[in-house]
N, C-alpha and C positions, 0 to 999 in steps of 0.2 A: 227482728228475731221472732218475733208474737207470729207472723205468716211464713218464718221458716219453721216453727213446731208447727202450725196449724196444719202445712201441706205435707210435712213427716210425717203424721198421723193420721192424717185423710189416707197417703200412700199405702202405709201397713192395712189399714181399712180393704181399700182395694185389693193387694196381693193376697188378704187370708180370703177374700170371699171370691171372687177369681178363681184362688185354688181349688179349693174345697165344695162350692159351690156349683158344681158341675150341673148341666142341664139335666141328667135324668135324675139329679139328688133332687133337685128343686123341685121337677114337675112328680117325679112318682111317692117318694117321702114327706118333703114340706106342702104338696100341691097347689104348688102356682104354675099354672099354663104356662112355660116358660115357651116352648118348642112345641107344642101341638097347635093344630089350627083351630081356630074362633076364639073366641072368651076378649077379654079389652087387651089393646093394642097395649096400654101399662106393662104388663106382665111378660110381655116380648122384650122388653129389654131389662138386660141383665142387673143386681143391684149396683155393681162396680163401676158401670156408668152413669147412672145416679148419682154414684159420690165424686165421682171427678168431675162431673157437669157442674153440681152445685159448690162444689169447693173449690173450681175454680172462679166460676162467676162471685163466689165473696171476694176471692184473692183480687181479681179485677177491682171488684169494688170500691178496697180498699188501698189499695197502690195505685188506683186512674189506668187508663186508657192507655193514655201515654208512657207511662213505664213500664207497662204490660208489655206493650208494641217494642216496645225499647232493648227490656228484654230475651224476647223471643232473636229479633233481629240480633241482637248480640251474640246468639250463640251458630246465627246464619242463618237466612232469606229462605233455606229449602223448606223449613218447616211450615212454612208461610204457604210455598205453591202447594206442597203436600196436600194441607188443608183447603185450596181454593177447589184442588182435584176430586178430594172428595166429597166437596160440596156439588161440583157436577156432576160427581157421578153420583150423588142423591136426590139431584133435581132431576136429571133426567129419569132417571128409577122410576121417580114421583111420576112423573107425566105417563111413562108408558105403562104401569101397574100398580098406582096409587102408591098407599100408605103399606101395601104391604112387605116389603124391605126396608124398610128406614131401621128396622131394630139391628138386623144384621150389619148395615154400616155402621151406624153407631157404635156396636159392640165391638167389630172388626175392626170396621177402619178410624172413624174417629175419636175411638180411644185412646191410641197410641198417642193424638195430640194435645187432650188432656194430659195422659200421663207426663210429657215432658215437660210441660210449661209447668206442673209442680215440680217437676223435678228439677229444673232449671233455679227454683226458690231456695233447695238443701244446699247445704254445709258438704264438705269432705267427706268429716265423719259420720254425717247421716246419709250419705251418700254407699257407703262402707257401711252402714246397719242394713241398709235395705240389701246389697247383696248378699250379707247374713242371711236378712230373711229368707230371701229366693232359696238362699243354698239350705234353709232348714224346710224348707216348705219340700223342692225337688228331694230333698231324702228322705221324707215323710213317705210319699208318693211314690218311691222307688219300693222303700220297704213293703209300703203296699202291694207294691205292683209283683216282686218277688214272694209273698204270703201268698198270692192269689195260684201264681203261678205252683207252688208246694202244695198247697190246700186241692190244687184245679177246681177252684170254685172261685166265681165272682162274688165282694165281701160287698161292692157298693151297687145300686143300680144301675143298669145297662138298654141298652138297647132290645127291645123285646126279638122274639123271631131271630135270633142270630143263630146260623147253627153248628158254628166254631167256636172253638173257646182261647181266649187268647187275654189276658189280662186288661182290664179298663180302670183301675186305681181310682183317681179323683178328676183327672182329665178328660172324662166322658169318650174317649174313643182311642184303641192304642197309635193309630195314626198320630193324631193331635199330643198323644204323649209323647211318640217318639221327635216330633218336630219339638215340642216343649224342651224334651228332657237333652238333646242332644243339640239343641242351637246358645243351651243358657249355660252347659255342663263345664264350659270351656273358661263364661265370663266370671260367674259364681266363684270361681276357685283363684282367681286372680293376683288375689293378695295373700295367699297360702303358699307356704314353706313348702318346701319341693315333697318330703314324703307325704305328706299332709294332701298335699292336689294328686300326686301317682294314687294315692290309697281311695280319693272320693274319685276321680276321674274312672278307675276301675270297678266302681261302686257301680257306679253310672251306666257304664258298658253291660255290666250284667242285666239292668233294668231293662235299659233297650233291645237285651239277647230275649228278656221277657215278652215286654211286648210284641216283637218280631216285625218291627220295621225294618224292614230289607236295605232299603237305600242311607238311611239313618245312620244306621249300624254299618255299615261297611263302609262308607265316608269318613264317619268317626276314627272304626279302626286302621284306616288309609291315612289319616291323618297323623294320629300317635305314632306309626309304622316312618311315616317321612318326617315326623319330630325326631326320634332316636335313630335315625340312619345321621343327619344332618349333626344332630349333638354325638354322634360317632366321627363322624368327619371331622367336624371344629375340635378334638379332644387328639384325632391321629395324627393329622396334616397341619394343622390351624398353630398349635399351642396354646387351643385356648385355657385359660387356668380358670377350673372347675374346685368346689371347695371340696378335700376329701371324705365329707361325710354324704355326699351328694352323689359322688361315684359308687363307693361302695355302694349306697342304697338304689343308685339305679343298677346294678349286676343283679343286687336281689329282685329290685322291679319286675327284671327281663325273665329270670325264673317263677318268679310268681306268674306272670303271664301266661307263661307257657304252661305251665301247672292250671292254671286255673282253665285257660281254654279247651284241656284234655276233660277234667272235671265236667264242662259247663255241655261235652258233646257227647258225653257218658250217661249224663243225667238229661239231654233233652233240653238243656237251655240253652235257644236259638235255634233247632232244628230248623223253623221255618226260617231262618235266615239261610241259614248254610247247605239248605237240603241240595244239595248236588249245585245249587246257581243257576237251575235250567230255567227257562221259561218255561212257567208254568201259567194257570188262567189268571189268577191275580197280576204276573208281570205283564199277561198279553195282553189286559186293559188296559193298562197304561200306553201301549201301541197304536193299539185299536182305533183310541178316542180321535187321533186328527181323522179316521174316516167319519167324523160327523161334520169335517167342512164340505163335503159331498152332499150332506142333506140339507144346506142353507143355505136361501139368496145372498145376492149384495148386500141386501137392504140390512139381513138379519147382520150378516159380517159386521156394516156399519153400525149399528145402531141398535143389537141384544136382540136376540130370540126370545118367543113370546113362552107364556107358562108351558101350553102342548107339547113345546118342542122334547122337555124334558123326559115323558112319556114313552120315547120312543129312544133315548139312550140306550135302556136296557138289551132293545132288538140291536144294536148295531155292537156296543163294547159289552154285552155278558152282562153290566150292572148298570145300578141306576144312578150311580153318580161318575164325574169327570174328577178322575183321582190325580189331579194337576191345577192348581190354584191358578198359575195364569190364565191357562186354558178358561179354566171357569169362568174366571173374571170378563176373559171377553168373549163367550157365548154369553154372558149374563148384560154384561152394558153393552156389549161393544166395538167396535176400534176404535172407536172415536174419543170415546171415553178410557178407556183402559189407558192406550197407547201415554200421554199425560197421567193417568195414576200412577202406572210401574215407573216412566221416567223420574217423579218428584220422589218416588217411595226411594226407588236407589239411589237418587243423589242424598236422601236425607239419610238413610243410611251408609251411604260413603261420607258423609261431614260428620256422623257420629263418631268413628275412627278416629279422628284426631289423624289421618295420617299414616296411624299405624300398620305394618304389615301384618302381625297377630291378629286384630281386629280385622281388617279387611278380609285376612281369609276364613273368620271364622263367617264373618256376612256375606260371603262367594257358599261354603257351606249350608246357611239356612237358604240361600237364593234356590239351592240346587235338591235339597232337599223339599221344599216348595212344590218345585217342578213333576216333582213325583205324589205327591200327600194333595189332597182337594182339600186340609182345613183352613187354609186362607178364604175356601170358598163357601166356609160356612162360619156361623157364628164362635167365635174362640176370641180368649186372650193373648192367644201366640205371638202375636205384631205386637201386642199391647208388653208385655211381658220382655219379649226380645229389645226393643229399643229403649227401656226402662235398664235394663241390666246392661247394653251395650254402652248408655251414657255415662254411667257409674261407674264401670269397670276404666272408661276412654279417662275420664277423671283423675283415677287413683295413678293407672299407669303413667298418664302425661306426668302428674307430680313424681311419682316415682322414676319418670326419664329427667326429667329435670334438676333431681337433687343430685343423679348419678353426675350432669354434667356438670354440677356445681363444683362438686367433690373433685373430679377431672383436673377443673379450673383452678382448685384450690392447690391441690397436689402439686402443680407447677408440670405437670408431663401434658404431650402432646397428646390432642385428644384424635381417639379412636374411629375414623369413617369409614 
């Protein structure tokens, strides 16, 4: 009990400094070199994995090795390769550009394995606090991010030289919000009563129209769109029996929608989403970028492009970054390395699910949203954060599929396939 509150309270630890800690609060407000270059390698990584690193090595400590090992295996082996994965792709890092990546894996990628092996240690109910947290922390951040967008002023620090303005909250870049805000929006609300998750899910949608992630945002509302076609269907054809306080409130749901989406293109929120859908130069980066397998050998293919290469994105896709995290990931390591990163990342995220098809599509969702957003390919708690609230959420529901079959069982009627 004593090392399920210890890792409960290391996790809160985590998620408030994660949040709110964003790299340009840290480096321009508190000034710790968190993100600029030189000053000591310490300062490069984030405090969040600081505290997962050392709280779990006490957890180790004190339950051994072996039931560590025990454990983790218990909840399935993927987490296992996950982590050997990204141990090579920090070795080889290491070999080909020293010590200067190790912060970004650590922050990126081996955090997410810290975070579950404490979280593997909670209870039900602490399991259900922490997605509390998530879901007060995303509204915080939201309402930020809507203040910013009213005010048209940035309240937090940002990135200097930017010379658009588009809301950055606490998440350090609206990219990184929108993959944040629209991969968790779905798990967060899990255990909410049907008005209750319409009313924060619609919260949410606005944030995103804020920030003006493009891909984000229309997957989202592509998704709600094939939820209530499908919960139209089961209620026409089906007979499914809906409770009718549930009905009524989704007619009003459907009108507030519509109302609100008139509102939101009145006032300017989403423009950049909705602006006509055309390609425009932000979409045709995202194009562009595979013409940079035209600029590198075999060697680079196998085995990550050197720092220069980076230099010369700019001349070929308009900007200097690869706004697609896979991508990134294998200009940066690899094939060799990559090809084994994403295989163990997806299996460990499809054994997160339990199974589930809710769960699976919301993690086809972040997959694809990914593919579009480069902050897998920088330092963020995205991954970190995402698979923290997918195991919580896999949690609650399996118990809550479970008690429904009990109930089934109990009832004496034929159960439902």
């Amino acid at each position: 009990m004593y090392i399920s509150r210890f890792s409960y309270h290391s996790l809160y630890l985590v998620i408030i400094s994660a949040f709110f800690l964003g790299k340009y609060l840290l480096n321009d407000v508190l000034g710790v070199p968190y993100y600029h270059e030189g000053g000591s390698p310490i300062f490069k990584i984030h405090i969040y994995s600081y505290i997962l690193f050392f709280t779990s090595l006490y957890v180790v400590f004190k339950i051994g090795v072996r039931n560590a090992l025990q454990i983790l295996l218990a909840n399935g082996n993927y987490i296992i390769w996950y982590f050997f994965a990204v141990l090579y792709v920090a070795f080889s890092g290491f070999l080909a550009n020293g010590a200067g990546g190790m912060a970004y894996v650590i922050d990126t990628l081996l955090a997410p394995v810290f975070v579950l092996f404490l979280a593997f240690q909670l209870t039900e109910l602490q399991l259900q606090n922490i997605l509390k947290l998530l879901f007060a922390c995303l509204v915080i951040n939201s309402s930020l991010a809507l203040l910013e967008f009213i005010l048209h002023s940035n309240l937090i620090p940002r990135l200097a030289h930017v010379w658009y303005f588009r809301p950055w909250a606490f998440l350090s870049h609206p990219l990184n919000n929108s993959l944040i805000t629209s991969s968790l929006m779905f798990l967060v609300v899990c255990s909410f009563s049907t008005p209750k998750k319409a009313i924060s899910i619609m919260f949410f949608v606005a944030a995103l129209l804020a920030f003006g992630g493009r891909v984000a945002t229309v997957l989202v509302v592509l998704m709600l769109a094939c939820f209530f076609i499908k919960e139209a269907f089961c209620f026409l054809f089906c007979k499914k029996v809906f409770k009718r306080n549930d009905v009524i409130f989704m007619h009003y749901y459907v009108i507030f929608a519509l109302v609100f989406f008139v509102i939101a293109m009145d006032v300017g929120l989403g423009e950049r989403v909705f602006n006509g859908f055309e390609i425009d130069g932000s979409a045709q980066t995202r194009l562009d970028v595979y013409l940079l397998f035209d600029t590198i050998s075999l060697r680079e293919l196998l085995w990550g492009v050197e720092q220069q290469f980076y230099l010369s994105v700019k001349d070929v896709v308009g900007v200097a970054t690869i706004e697609n995290s896979w991508l990134g990931w294998l200009f940066q390591f690899g094939l060799i390395a990559t090809i084994p990163l994403i295989l163990t990342l997806f299996n460990l995220l499809l054994s997160l699910t339990k199974g589930m098809n809710y769960l699976k599509v919301i993690t086809v969702l972040f997959v694809i949203i990914c593919s579009a957003n480069n902050s897998l390919s920088t330092k963020t708690p995205a991954l970190m954060f995402y698979v923290l609230a997918l195991y919580s959420s896999s949690v609650f529901l399996e118990k809550k599929r479970l008690k429904s079959s009990n109930l089934y069982l109990d009832s004496g009627l034929p159960r439902q396939v």
